[in-house]
C-alpha positions in Angstrom: -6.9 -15.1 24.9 -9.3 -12.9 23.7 -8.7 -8.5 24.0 -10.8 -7.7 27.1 -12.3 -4.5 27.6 -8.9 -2.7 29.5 -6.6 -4.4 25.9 -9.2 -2.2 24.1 -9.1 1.2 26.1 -5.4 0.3 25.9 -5.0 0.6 22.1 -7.2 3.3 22.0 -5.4 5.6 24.0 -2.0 4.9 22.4 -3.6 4.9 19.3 -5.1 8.4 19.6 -2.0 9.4 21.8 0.5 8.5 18.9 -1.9 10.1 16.5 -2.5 13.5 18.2 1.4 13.8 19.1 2.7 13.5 15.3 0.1 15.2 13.9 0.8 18.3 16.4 4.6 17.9 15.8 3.7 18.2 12.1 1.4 21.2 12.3 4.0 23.3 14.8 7.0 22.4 12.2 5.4 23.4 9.1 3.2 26.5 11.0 5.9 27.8 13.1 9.1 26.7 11.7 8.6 26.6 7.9 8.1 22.6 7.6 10.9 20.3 8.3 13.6 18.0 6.5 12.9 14.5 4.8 14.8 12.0 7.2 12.8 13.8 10.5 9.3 13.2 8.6 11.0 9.7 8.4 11.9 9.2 11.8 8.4 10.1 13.2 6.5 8.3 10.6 7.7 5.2 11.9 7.8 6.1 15.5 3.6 6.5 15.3 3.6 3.5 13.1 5.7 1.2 15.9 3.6 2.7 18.5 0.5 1.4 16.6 1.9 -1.8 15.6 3.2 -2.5 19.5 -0.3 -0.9 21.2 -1.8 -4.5 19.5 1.4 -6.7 20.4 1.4 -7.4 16.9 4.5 -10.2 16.1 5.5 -9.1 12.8 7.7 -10.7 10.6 9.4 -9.9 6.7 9.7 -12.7 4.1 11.9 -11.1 1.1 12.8 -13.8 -1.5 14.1 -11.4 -3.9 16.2 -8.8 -1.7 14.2 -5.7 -2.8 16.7 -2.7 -2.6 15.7 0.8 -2.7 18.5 1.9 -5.5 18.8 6.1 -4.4 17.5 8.1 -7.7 15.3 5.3 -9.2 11.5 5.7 -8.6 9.9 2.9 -7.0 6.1 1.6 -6.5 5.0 -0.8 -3.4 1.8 -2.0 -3.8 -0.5 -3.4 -0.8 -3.2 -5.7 0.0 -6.2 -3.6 1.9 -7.5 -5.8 4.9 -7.0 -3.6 7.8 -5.8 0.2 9.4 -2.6 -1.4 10.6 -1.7 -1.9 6.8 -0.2 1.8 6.9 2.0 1.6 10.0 2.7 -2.2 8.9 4.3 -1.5 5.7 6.0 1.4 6.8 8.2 -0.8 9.2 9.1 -3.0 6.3 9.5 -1.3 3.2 13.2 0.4 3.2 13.3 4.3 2.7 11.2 7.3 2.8 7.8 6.2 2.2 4.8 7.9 1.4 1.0 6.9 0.4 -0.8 7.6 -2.3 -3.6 10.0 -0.6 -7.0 11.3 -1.6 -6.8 14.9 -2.9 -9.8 15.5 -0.7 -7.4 15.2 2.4 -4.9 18.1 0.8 -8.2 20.9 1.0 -8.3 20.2 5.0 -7.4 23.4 6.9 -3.8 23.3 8.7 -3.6 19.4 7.8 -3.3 19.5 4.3 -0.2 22.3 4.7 1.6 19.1 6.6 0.7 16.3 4.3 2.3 18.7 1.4 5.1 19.3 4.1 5.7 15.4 4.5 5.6 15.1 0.6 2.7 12.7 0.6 1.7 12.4 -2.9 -1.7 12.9 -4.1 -3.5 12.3 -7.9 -6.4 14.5 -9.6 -8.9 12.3 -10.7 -11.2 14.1 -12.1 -9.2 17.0 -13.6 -7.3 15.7 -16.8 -4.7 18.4 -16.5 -4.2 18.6 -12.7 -3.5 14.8 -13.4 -0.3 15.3 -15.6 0.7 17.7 -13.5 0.6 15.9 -10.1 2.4 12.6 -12.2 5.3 15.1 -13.1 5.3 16.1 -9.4 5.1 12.5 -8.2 7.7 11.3 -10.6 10.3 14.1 -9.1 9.5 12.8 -5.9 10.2 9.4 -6.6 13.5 10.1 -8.4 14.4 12.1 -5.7 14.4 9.1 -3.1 10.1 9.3 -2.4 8.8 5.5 -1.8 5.1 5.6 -3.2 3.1 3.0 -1.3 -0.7 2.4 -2.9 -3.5 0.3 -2.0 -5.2 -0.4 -5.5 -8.3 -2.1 -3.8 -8.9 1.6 -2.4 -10.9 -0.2 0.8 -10.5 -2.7 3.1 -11.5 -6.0 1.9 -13.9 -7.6 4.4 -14.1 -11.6 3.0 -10.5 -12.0 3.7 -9.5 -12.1 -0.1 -8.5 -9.6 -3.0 -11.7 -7.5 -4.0 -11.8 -5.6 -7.1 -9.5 -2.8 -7.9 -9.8 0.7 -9.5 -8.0 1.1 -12.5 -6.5 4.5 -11.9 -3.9 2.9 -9.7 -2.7 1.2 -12.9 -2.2 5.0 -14.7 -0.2 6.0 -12.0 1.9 3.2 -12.1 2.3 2.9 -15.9 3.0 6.5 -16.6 5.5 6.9 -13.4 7.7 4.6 -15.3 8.3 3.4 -11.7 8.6 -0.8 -11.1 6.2 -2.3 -8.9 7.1 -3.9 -6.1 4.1 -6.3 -4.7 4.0 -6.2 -0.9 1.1 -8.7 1.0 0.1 -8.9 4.5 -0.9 -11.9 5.6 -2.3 -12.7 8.9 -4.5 -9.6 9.4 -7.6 -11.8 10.4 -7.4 -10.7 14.1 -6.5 -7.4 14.3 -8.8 -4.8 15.3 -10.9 -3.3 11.7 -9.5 -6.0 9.8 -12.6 -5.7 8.4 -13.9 -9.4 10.1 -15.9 -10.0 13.2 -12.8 -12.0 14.5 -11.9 -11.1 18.0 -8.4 -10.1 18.7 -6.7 -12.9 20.0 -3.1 -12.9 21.9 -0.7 -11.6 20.1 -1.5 -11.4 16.5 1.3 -12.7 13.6 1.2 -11.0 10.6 3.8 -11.6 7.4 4.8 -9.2 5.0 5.7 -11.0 1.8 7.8 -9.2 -1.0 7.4 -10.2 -4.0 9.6 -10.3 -7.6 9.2 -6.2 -9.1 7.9 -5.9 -12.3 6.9 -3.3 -15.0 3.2 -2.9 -16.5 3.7 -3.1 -20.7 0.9 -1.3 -22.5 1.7 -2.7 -25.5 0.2 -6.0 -26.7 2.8 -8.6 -28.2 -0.2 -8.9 -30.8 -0.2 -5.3 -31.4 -3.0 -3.1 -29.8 -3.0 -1.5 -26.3 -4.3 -3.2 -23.0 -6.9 -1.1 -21.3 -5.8 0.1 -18.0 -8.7 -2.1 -16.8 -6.8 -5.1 -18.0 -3.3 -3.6 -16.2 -5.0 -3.4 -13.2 -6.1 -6.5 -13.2 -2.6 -8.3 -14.1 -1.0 -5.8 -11.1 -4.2 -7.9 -8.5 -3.0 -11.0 -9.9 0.2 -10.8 -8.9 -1.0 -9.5 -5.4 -3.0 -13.0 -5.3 0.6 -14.8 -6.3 2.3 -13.3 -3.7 -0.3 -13.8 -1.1 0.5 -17.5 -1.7 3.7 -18.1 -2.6 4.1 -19.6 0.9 1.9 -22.8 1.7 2.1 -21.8 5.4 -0.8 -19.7 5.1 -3.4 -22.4 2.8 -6.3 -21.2 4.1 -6.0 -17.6 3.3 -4.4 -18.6 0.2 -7.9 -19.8 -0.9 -9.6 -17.3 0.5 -7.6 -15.1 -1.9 -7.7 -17.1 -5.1 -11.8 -17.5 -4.7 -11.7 -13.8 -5.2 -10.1 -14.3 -8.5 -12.5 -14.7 -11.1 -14.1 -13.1 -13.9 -16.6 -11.1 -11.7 -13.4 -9.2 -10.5 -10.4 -9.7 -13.1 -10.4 -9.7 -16.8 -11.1 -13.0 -18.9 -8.3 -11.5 -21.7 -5.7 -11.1 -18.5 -5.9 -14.8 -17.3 -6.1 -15.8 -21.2 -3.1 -13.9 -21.9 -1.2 -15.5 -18.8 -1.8 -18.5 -20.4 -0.3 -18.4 -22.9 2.5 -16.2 -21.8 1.0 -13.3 -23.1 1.4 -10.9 -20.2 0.4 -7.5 -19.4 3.8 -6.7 -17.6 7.5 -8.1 -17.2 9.8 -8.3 -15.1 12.5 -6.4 -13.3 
């Protein structure tokens, strides 16, 4: 059945009334009571990302082969496929711990709502200041070590074919010089959801998947010798993305809607070569 006009006003006002409550919450507690501790930021980050998820009647459901575990004191990466707004509250209902995104610094200069985003220990990277940069990696990499869950998006944007679209290669910086394994997390099913990017009405109640897959570390080090360019590491972190996308034959179609978005217009000839012949940019956990 397809979302009349009433479904839409509905997810419009929870969405906005969800939005408006915890970002007033936030402001009072960090304006009025001098911010507020980790596990309440916690508890009200997923709140507003249930009452999202539920305002669609999304069905939701967690494949983890591998048993990901969120070890306390060891820094951890998550990275997401871009195809939609509900890929936020999504992956904050199944990744375990305190999680935070990866945020535009742009966001941080806003008046009132950048004093709570700093409050909530979102993290945020400089990139056009070489110095600021090193200092916000230290600051990321204490926050990670110190239990922070760093979810990032490398596409940046939502993709709007349905498949991976090309990444930017600062994500793979971050993730190289945090030391921190990187934990591949896909969401598949996002077709019908409202800004998934498509022209796809929403339809019923929506299932969408998140698929964990095996963690793994970038290597900047050739085995030849030489250095891949972070270029190349982004592309080997998108090619696992497209792996774990479909590592389950029950979603064929948007497998190959994934895979025709891997080619050399988006990643690396030298990656794919090196995967070849067991020559990768990365290892695993």
């Amino acid at each position: 059945m397809r979302a009349n006009m009433l479904q839409k006003i509905r997810i419009f006002v929870v969405t906005v009334y969800a939005t408006l409550r915890i970002t007033l919450i936030v402001l009072y507690k960090v304006n009025f009571r001098g911010g507020y501790p980790r596990w309440y930021g916690d508890k009200w980050l997923r709140w507003w990302a249930r009452e999202l998820v539920d305002a669609v009647r999304i069905r939701y459901m967690v494949i983890d082969p591998h048993h990901t575990r969120i070890e306390p004191g060891k820094r951890y990466i998550v990275m997401g496929n871009h195809r939609s707004h509900y890929d936020i509250p999504l992956s904050v209902l199944a990744i375990p711990g305190s999680v935070r995104m990866l945020t535009k610094k742009e966001l941080f200069k806003v008046p009132l709502w950048g004093k709570g985003m700093t409050a909530g220990e979102f993290i945020s990277i400089d990139r056009h200041d070489f110095e600021q940069a090193k200092r916000d990696l230290a600051a990321a990499r204490a926050k990670m070590e110190d239990g922070i869950v760093l979810w990032i998006a490398p596409e940046g944007t939502r993709s709007r074919t349905g498949g991976l679209i090309a990444a930017h290669a600062g994500v793979s910086m971050v993730a190289l010089r945090s030391g921190a394994p990187i934990i591949p997390c896909a969401l598949v099913g996002m077709d019908y959801l409202p800004m998934a990017g498509t022209r796809r009405p929403l339809r019923g109640y929506p299932k969408v998947t998140t698929i964990f897959g095996e963690p793994f570390h970038l290597l900047l080090e050739k085995p030849e010798g030489g250095r891949w360019s972070f270029d190349d590491l982004t592309d080997a972190m998108m090619i696992e993305m497209a792996h774990v996308t479909c590592c389950h034959r029950r979603w064929k179609r948007e497998c190959l809607e994934t895979l025709s978005r891997v080619n050399s217009t988006v990643f690396s000839p030298r990656i794919a070569h090196a995967k070849r012949n067991n020559q990768p940019s990365y290892e695993r956990v």
